[in-house]
C-alpha positions as CSV (number, residue, x, y, z in Angstrom):
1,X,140.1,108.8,87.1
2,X,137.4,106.3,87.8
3,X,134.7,107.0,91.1
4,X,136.5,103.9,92.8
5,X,139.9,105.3,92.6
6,X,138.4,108.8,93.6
7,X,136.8,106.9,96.6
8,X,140.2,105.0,97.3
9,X,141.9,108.4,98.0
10,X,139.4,109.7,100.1
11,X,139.3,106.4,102.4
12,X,143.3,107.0,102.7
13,X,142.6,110.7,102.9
14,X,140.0,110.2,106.4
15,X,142.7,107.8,107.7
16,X,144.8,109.3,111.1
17,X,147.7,107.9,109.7
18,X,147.1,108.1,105.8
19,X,147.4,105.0,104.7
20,X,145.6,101.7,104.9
21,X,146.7,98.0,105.2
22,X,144.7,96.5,102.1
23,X,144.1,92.5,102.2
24,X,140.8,92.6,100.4
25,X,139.2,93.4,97.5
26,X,137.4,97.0,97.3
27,X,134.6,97.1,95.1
28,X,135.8,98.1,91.7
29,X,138.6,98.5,91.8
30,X,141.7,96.4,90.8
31,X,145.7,96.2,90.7
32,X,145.5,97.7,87.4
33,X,143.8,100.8,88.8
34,X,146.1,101.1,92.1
35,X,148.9,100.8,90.0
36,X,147.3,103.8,87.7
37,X,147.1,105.8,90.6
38,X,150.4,104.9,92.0
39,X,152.2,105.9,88.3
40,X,150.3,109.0,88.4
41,X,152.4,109.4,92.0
42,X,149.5,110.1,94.0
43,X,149.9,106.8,96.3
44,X,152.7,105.0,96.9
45,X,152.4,100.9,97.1
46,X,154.6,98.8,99.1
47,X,154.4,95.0,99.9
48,X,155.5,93.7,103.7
49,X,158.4,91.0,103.6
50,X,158.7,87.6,105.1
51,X,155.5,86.4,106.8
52,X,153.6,89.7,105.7
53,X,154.7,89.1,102.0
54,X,151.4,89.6,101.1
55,X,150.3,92.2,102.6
56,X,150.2,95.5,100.7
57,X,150.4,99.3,102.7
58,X,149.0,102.0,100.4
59,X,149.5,105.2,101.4
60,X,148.6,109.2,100.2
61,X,151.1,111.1,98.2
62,X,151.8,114.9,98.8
63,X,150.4,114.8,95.6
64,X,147.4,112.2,96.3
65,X,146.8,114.5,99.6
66,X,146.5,117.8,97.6
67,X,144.3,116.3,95.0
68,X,141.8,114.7,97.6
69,X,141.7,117.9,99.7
70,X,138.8,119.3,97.8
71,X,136.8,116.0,97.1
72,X,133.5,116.1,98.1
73,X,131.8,112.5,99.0
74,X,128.2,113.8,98.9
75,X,128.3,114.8,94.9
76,X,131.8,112.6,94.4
77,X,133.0,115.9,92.8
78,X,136.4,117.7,92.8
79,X,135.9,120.4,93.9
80,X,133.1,120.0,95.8
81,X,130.0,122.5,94.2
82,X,126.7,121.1,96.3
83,X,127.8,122.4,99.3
84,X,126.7,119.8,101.2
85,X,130.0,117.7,101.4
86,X,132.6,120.7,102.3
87,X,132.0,123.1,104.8
């Protein structure tokens, strides 16, 4: 799993409601690689219909959610062994 994809989840994984609307472009990272994560089932992708046909919700897996838990943003390690991301 790239350091994008790893920061992807965590974004989703800070979020109140777990997901994110996503009309941009985050750095590094691509369709390709959302798709990677969604096949390995730990996001789930849909796209709005009508005049949101564009717009694309990603949003945290059971799976996604367990996997992020222990993710540490300080050292970008899983799980986190600098101690200075989870405490």
């Amino acid at each position: 799993m790239t350091r994008q994809q790893m920061q992807l989840l965590y974004f989703l994984s800070i979020k109140d409601e777990s997901q994110e609307y996503v009309e941009w472009t985050i750095d590094g990272i691509d369709d390709a690689a959302i798709m990677e994560l969604q096949d390995k089932e730990l996001v789930f992708v849909s796209i709005g219909e009508g005049y949101v046909g564009s717009l694309k919700t990603i949003s945290l897996t059971p799976s996604g959610q367990e996997l992020i838990k222990d993710y540490c943003d300080v050292c970008e390690c899983t799980p986190c062994d600098c101690d200075w991301g989870n405490y």
